[in-house]
C-alpha positions, -999 to +999 in steps of 0.1 A: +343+389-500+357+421-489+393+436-482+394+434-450+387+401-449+421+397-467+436+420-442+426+394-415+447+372-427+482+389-433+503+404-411+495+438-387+516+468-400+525+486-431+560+486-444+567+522-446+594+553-457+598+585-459+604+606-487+636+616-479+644+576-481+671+565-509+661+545-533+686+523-524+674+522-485+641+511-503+655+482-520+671+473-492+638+473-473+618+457-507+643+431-505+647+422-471+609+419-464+601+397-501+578+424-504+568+447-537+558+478-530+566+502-501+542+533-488+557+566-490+544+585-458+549+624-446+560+634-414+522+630-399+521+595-411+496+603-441+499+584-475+525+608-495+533+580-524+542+544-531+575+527-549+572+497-562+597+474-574+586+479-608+592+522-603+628+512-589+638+496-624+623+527-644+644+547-623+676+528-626+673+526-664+662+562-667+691+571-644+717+545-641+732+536-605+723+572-599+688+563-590+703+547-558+709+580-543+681+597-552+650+606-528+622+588-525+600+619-532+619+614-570+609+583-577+575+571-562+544+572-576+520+604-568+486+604-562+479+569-551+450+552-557+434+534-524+405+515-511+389+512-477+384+480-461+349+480-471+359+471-510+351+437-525+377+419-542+357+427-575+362+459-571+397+461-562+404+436-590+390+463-616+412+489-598+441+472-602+437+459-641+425+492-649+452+515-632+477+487-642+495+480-607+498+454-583+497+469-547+470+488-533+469+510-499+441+505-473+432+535-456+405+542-432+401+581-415+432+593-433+455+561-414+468+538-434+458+505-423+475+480-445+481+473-483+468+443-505+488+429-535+475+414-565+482+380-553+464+385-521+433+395-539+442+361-565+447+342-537+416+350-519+394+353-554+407+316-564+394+301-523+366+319-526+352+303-561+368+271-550+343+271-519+314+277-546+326+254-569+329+223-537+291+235-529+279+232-561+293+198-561+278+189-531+248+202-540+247+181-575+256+149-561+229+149-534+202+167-557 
């Protein structure tokens, strides 16, 4: 299976900020959406960063209820790792035990075109061996 058969299946659109965003905007956003992870973008709409709920905690205990007022650009993650919709789950598990987060963009030709979570790729992995493992029953109890 590959990502953008996951991608199928969720919702069209990215949430997105700016780096100029507070952190407290974020949350807001994070929050209000049940979602983990936001994409940072520039002015051109290219992939400029990610904050993840995870980054907002570090930067509240690192900096108090100071953290709330600080940029975007302060906080979020650099030098993000992506995929392309092309990616197998495999893959993209690997990617994200290795690099040790939980949300991964999708871009194709410099766009952003969504964003997977772990538990997408989980949820996906676990229908995917559940198929096999129905098939294989099928395939025992006839053979």
């Amino acid at each position: 299976m590959i990502i953008g058969q996951i991608l199928k299946s969720k919702p069209r659109g990215v949430m997105t900020a700016r780096p100029e965003d507070t952190i407290q905007e974020i949350s807001l956003r994070l929050s209000s959406r049940k979602i983990g992870a936001i994409v940072i973008i520039d002015e051109r709409g290219k992939l400029n960063g990610i904050i993840s709920e995870r980054d907002i905690i570090r930067l509240i205990a690192e900096h108090g209820e100071k953290a709330l007022k600080m940029p975007a650009r302060d906080g979020m993650t650099r030098g993000v790792v992506s995929c392309t919709r092309e990616c197998s789950i495999d893959e993209i598990m690997e990617t994200m035990t290795r690099g040790r987060f939980r949300h991964l963009p999708v871009v194709e030709d410099d766009s952003i075109i969504g964003i997977v979570s772990i538990g997408d790729v989980v949820k996906h992995y676990t229908a995917e061996v559940e198929l096999e493992v129905t098939a294989m029953r099928g395939y025992l109890a006839t053979g």
